[in-house]
C-alpha positions as CSV (number, residue, x, y, z in Angstrom):
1,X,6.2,13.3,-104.8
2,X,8.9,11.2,-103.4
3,X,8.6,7.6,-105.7
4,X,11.0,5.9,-104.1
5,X,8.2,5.4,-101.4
6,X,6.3,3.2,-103.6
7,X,9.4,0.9,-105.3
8,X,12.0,-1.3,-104.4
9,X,14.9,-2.7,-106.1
10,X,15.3,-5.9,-108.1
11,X,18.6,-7.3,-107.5
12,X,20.2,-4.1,-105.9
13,X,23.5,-6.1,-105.3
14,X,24.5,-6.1,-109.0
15,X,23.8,-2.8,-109.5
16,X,26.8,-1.1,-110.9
17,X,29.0,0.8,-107.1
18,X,29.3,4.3,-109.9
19,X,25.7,4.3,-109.7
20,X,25.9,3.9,-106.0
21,X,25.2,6.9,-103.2
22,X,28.9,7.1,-100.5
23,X,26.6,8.0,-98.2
24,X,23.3,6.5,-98.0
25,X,24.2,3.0,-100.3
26,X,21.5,3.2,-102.5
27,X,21.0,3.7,-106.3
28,X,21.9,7.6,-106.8
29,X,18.2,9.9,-107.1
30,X,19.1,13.3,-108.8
31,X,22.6,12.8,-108.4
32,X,25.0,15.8,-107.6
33,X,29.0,16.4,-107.2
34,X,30.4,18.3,-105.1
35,X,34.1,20.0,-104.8
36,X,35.9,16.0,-103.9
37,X,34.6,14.9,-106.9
38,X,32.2,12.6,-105.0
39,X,28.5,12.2,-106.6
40,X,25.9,12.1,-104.3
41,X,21.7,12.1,-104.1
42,X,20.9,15.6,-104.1
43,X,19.2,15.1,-100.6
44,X,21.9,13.5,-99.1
45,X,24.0,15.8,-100.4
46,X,21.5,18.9,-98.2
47,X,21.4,16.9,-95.5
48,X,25.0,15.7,-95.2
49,X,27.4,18.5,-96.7
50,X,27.6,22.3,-96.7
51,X,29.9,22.3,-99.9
52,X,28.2,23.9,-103.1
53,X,27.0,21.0,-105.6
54,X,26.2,20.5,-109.1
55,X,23.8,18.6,-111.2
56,X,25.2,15.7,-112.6
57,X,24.2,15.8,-116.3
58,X,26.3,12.7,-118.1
59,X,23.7,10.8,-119.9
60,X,25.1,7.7,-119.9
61,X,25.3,8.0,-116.0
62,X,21.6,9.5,-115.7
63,X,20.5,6.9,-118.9
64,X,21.7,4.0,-116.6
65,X,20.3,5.0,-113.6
66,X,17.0,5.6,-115.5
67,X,17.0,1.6,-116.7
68,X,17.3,-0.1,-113.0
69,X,14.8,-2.3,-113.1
70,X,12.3,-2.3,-109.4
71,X,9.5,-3.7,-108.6
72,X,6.2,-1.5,-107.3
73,X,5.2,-2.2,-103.9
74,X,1.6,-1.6,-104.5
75,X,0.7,-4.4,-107.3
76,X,3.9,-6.6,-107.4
77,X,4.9,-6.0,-111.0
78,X,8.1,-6.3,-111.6
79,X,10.5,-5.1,-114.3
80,X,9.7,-1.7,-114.6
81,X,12.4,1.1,-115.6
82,X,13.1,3.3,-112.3
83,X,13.0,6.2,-114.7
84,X,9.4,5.2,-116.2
85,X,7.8,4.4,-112.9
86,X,5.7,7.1,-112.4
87,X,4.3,6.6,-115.6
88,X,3.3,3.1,-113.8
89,X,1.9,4.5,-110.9
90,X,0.2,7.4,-112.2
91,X,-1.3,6.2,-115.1
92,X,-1.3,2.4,-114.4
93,X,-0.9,1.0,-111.2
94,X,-4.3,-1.4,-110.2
95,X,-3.7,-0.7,-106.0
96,X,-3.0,2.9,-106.6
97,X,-4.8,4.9,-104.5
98,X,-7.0,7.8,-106.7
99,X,-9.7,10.3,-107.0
100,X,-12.9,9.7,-108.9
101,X,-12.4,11.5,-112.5
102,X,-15.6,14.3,-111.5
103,X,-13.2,15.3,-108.4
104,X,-13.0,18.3,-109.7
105,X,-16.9,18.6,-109.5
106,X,-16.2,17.7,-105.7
107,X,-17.3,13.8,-106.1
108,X,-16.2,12.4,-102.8
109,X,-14.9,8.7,-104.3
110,X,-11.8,7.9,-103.3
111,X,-10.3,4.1,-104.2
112,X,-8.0,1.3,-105.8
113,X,-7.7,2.1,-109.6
114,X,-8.8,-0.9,-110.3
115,X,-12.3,-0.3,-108.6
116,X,-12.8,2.9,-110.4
117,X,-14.4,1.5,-113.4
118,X,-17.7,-0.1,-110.6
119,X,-17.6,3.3,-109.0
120,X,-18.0,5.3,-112.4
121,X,-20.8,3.2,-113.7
122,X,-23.0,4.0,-110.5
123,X,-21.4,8.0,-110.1
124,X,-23.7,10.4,-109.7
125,X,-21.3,12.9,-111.3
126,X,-20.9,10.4,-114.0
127,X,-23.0,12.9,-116.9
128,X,-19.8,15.2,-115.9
129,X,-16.8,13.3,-116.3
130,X,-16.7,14.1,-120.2
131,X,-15.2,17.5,-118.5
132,X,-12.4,16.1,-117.6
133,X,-11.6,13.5,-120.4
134,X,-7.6,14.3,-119.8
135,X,-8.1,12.8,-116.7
136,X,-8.4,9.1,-117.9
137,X,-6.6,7.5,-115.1
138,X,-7.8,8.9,-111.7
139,X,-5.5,11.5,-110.1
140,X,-3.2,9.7,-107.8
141,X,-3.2,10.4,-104.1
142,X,0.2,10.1,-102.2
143,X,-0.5,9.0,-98.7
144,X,0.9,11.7,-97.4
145,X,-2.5,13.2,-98.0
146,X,-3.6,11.5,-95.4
147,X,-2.8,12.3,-91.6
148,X,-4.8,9.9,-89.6
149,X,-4.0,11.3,-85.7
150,X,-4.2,15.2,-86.9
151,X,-6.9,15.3,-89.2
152,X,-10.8,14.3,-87.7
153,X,-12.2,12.4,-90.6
154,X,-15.7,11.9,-91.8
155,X,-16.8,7.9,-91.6
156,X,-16.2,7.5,-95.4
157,X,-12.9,9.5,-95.1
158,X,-11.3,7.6,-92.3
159,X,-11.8,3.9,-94.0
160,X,-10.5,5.0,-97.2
161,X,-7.7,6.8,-95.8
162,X,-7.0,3.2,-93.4
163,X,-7.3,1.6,-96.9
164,X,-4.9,3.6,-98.4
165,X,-2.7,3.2,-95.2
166,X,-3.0,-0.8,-95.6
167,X,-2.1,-1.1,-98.9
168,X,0.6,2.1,-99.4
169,X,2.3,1.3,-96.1
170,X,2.4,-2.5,-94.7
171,X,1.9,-1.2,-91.4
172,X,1.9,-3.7,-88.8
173,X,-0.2,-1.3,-85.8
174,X,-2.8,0.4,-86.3
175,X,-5.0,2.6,-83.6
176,X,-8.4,4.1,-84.9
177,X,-9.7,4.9,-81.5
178,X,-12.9,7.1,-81.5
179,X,-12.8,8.0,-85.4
180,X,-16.5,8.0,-86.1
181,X,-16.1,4.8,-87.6
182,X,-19.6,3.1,-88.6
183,X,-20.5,-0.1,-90.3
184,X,-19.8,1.2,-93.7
185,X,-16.6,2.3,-92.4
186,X,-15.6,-1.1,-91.2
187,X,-17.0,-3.0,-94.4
188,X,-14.1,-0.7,-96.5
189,X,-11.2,-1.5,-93.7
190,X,-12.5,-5.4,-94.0
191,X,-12.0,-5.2,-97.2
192,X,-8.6,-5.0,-97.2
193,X,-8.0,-7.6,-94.6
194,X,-7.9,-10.6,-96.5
195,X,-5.3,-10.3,-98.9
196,X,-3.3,-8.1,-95.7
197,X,0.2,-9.8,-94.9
198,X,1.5,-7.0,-92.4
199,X,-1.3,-5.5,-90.1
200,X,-0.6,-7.7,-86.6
201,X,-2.5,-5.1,-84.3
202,X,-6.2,-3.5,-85.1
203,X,-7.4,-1.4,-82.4
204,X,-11.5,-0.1,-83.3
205,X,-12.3,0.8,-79.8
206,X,-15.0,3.3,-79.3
207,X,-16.7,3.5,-82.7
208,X,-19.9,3.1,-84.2
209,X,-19.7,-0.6,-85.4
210,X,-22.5,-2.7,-84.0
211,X,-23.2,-5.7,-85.1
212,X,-23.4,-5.6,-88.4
213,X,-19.9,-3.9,-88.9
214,X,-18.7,-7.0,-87.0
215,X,-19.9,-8.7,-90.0
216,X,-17.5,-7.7,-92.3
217,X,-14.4,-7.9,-89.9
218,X,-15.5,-11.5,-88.6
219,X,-15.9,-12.4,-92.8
220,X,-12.3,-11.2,-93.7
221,X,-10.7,-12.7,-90.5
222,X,-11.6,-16.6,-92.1
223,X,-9.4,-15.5,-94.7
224,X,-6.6,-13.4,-92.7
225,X,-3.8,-15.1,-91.5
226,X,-1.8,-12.3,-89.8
227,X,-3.8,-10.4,-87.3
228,X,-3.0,-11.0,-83.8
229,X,-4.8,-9.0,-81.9
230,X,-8.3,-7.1,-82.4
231,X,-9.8,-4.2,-79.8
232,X,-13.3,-3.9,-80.1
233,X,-14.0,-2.4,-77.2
234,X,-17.1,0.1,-76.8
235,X,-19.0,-0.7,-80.1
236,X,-22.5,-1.8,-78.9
237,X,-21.6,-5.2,-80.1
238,X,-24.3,-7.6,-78.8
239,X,-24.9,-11.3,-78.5
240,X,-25.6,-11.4,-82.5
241,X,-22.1,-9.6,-83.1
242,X,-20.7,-12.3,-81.2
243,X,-22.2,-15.3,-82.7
244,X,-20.5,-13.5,-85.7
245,X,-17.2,-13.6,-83.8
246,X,-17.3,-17.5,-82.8
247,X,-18.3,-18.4,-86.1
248,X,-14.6,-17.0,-87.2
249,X,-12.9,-18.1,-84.0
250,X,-13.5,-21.8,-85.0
251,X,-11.4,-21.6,-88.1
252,X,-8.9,-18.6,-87.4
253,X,-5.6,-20.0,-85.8
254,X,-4.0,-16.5,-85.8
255,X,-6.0,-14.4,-83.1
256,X,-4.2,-14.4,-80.2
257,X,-6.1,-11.4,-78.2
258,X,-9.7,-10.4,-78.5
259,X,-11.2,-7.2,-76.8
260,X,-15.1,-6.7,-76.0
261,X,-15.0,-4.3,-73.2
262,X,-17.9,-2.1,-72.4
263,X,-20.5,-3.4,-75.2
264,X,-24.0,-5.1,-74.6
265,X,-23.4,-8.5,-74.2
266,X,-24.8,-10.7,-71.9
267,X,-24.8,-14.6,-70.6
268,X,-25.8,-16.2,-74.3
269,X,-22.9,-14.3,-75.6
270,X,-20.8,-15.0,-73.0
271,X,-21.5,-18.9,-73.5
272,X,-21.1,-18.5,-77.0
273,X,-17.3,-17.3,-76.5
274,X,-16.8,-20.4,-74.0
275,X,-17.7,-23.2,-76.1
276,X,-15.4,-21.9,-78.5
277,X,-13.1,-21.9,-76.5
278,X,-13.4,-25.4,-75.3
279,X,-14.2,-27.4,-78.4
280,X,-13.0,-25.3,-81.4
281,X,-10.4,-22.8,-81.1
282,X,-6.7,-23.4,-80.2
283,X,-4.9,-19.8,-80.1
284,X,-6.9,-17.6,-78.5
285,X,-4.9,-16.4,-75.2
286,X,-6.6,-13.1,-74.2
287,X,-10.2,-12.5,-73.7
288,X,-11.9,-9.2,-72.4
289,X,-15.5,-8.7,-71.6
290,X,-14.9,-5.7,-69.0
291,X,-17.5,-3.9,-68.4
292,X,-20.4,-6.0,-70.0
293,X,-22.9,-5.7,-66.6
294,X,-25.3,-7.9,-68.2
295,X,-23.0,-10.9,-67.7
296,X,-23.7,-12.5,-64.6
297,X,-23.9,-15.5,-62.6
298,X,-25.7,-17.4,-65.0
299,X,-22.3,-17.8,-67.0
300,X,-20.8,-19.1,-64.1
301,X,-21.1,-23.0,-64.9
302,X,-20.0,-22.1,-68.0
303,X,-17.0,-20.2,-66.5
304,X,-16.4,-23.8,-64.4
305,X,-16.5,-25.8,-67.8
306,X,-13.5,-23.2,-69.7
307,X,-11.3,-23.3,-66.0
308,X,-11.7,-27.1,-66.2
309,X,-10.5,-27.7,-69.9
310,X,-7.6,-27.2,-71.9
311,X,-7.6,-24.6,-74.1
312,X,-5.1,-22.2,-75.1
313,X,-6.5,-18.8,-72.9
314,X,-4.6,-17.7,-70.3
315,X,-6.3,-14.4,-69.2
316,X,-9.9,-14.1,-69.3
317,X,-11.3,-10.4,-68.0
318,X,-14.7,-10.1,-66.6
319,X,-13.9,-6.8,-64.6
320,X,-17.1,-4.9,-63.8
321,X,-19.3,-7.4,-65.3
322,X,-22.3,-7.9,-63.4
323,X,-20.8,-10.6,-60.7
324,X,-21.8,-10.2,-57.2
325,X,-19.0,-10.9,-54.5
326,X,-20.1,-13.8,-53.6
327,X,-20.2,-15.2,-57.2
328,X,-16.2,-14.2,-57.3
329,X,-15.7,-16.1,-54.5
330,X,-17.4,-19.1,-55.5
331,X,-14.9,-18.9,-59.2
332,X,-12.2,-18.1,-57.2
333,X,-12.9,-21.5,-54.9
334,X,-12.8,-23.5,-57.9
335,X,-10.0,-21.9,-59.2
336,X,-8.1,-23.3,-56.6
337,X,-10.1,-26.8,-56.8
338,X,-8.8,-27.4,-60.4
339,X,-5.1,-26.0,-59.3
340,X,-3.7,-27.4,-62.5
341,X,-5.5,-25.0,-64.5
342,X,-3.3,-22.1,-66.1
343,X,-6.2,-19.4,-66.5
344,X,-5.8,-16.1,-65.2
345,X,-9.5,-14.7,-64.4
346,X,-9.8,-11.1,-63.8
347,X,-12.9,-10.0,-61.2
């Protein structure tokens, strides 16, 4: 298990240049000499040279090396001894990501230490776990574990494994297209979303969300101040899953591009998104509603009122919505009427 994944250093620049790598310029792990003299990490050391090496076993070199304070990118805490911080994250660490204690027994839970406690009291393994009372911390999953493009992941599987993902990684793009994902699944990734200062692109297209997965996405967006972009395309999201949406749009100022391709929204929803638009939201640039056919020309006043104002989106997609040709040409006509409007529509 590779640690360094899940550290970094507290003021690396006065960390003392013996205890320094040549060749990749960071604090030496399992450090080794070779024939110049030169100590190196061991895997540099593979990777970079075919001389034969040695273990470097000075204790004042390995005791140093063993007190450089880092800080654990999971939970923040700082201070900790590099050469003690596994101890941290396997038997301490609150965002660590861990099994249920009754794994063994095959109990599926999989979670933040610090919501293992609310998951034991309502286990249903829980008159087992006095089997495995040397397990009093949760075994600690690497993410490594978890292979989200080769691996085809149960609903519960996938969210925790996104959760994991979140919180291990600071990734900044992330693409779950047609992963099974339900409501369930997308209450565990919402979860994570508020207190999320990395993820800038969340693509859900194709799933199993509905209206009440848009729920929990819509609640943690009032409090997520990063994401920029959201794909929700081909989720059977209806009117009621956009009401959801607006409600969020008239406080979020970070959504920049919103997807609803190919659900079941029709002219209320549609409305819904325009009024938005007009008299709340400021940032939204990119709206799709491809492919909802039950969006027609009753919108289309509507549609005059957003070309008309002067909000913030510039590309608004109604492709195969359920416009006849002559209804295109009659937003096309007033396209060119209000000249001075900026909006792209797409027909």
């Amino acid at each position: 298990m590779n640690m360094e994944n899940y550290y970094e250093y507290i003021n690396e620049e006065t960390i003392e240049k013996n205890l320094i790598c040549n060749l990749c310029g960071k604090p030496l792990i399992q450090p080794v000499i070779i024939s110049c003299e030169n100590i190196f990490c061991r895997k540099c050391a593979l990777d970079n040279s075919k001389e034969e090496f040695i273990p470097v076993n000075d204790s004042l070199i390995l005791e140093c090396l063993d007190k450089i304070q880092v800080k654990c990118k999971l939970c923040d805490e700082i201070n900790l001894e590099r050469g003690h911080f596994s101890n941290h994250i396997i038997q301490q660490c609150s965002k660590a990501i861990i099994s249920c204690l009754a794994s063994e027994n095959n109990c599926p839970w999989i979670g933040l230490r610090e919501e293992l406690q609310t998951h034991l009291s309502i286990c249903s393994y829980e008159p087992l776990i006095r089997n495995f009372e040397n397990k009093k911390f949760g075994e600690f999953l690497p993410f490594s574990n978890f292979n989200l493009q080769e691996r085809h992941f149960h609903n519960q599987d996938i969210a925790i494994a996104v959760k994991a993902l979140l919180i291990n990684k600071r990734c900044t793009c992330l693409d779950l297209f047609n992963k099974g994902i339900s409501s369930k699944g997308a209450s565990i990734i919402a979860s994570v979303l508020p207190n999320d200062r990395f993820l800038e692109n969340l693509s859900l297209r194709n799933n199993l969300i509905c209206d009440s997965g848009v729920q929990f996405l819509a609640h943690s967006l009032l409090t997520n101040s990063y994401l920029k972009r959201l794909d929700l395309n081909e989720n059977s999201i209806t009117d009621t899953g956009v009401r959801l949406l607006v409600n969020m749009l008239k406080t979020n100022e970070t959504l920049i591009k919103l997807t609803l391709s190919f659900n079941r929204i029709t002219n209320e929803g549609m409305d819904l998104l325009i009024d938005v638009l007009i008299n709340y939201n400021s940032t939204l640039e990119w709206l799709s509603l491809t492919g909802n056919s039950a969006i027609n020309y009753l919108s289309i006043h509507s549609i005059f009122n957003l070309i008309q104002s002067k909000q913030s989106l510039k590309t608004l997609n109604l492709e195969d919505c359920g416009f006849s040709w002559w209804n295109k040409k009659q937003i096309y006509f007033y396209q060119i009427i209000c000249s001075k409007s900026n909006l792209d529509i797409l027909l």
